[in-house]
N, C-alpha and C positions, 0 to 999 in steps of 0.2 A: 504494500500500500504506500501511495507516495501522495506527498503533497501538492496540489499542481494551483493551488492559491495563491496568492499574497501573504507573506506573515501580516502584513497590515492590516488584514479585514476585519480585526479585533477591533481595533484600532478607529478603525474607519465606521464599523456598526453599531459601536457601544458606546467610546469616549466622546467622538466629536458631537452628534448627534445632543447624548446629556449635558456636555460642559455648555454647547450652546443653549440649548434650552435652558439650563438653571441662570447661565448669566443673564439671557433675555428675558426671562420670566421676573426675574428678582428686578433687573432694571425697571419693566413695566409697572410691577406692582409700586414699584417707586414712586414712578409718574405719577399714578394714578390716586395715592395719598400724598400728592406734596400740594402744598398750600398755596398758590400764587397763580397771579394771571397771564403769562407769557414762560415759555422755559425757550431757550433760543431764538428767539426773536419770533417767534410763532404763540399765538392762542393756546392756550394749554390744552382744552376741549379737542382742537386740532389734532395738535402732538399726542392724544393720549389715544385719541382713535388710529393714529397713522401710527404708533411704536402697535398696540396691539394688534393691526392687521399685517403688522409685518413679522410679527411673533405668530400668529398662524397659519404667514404661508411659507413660514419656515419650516415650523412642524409638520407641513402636510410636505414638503419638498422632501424634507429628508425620510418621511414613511416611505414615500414614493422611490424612494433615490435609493441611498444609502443599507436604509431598515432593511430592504430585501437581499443584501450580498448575504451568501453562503462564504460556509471554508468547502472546498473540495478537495477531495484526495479521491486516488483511481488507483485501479489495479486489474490484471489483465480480468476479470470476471463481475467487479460492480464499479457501479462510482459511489461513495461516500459523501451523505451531504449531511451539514449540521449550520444549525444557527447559533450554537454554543448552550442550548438549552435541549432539542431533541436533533438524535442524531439516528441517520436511516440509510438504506443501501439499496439502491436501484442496479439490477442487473443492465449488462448492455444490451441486450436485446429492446431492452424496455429504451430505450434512446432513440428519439426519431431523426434529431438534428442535432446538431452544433453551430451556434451561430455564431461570431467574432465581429467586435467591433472594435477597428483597432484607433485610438485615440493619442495623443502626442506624448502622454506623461504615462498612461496606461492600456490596457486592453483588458475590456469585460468581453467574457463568456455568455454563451447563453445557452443551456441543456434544453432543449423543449422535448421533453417527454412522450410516447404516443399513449398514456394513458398519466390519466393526474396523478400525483401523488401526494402525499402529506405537504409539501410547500406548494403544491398548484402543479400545472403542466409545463411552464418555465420557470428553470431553474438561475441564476445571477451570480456571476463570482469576477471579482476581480483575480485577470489571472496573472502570477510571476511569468514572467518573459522567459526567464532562464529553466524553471522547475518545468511547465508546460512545454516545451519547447523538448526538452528534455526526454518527457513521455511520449509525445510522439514520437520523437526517434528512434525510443526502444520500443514502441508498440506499434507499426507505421497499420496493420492489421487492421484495428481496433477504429481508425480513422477513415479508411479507405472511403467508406460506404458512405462516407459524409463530405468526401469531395466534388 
């Protein structure tokens, strides 16, 4: 079984996500009991609707975004997913596709499944360059079908 993730996905699922929302949230709730009629040169009524709409389309970016990356690990008979709370094993059979989207600073994965499983029909991982890269090489097999 090998990793074909990011060590970052921890990182990337769990820290960034909480640290922003707690700082966001504790700043809003700031606003929104401070006493005065202008906070930067703005209506405070203004500023307090315009910091919490921007505090909820953060939380919804990052459910959308981020919430969804997996760790993956693979091996020549399943692929291994977990969110760091449930962790499950899909055979390759059960893989319909592979999709790739390669991006400047990373490349996410995409597993789409031919039947759903426990995280849905597509699967999300930010993948290591070097580790994935890696497994194909030594498993070129395992990929074919998905060129």
């Amino acid at each position: 079984m090998q990793q074909v993730s990011t060590s970052l996905t921890l990182f990337l699922k769990i820290f960034i996500p909480i640290f922003w929302t707690v700082i966001f949230f504790s700043f809003t709730m700031a606003i929104w009991f401070l006493d005065t009629s202008h906070f930067a040169g703005v209506p405070i009524q203004t500023f307090r609707y315009g910091i919490t709409i921007f505090l909820f389309i953060g939380v919804v970016f990052f459910y959308f975004t981020v919430l969804q990356l997996k760790r993956i690990e693979m091996d020549q008979t399943h692929v291994f997913v977990t969110n760091y709370f449930k962790n499950y094993k899909y055979p390759w059979l059960n893989v319909e596709n592979i999709e790739e989207r390669d991006f400047v600073i990373f490349r996410t994965i995409h597993i789409v499944l031919k039947d759903p499983g426990t995280f849905g029909k597509r699967i999300t991982f930010v993948a290591s360059r070097r580790k994935f890269n890696a497994f194909i090489k030594e498993n070129p097999h395992l990929f074919e079908q998905f060129a």
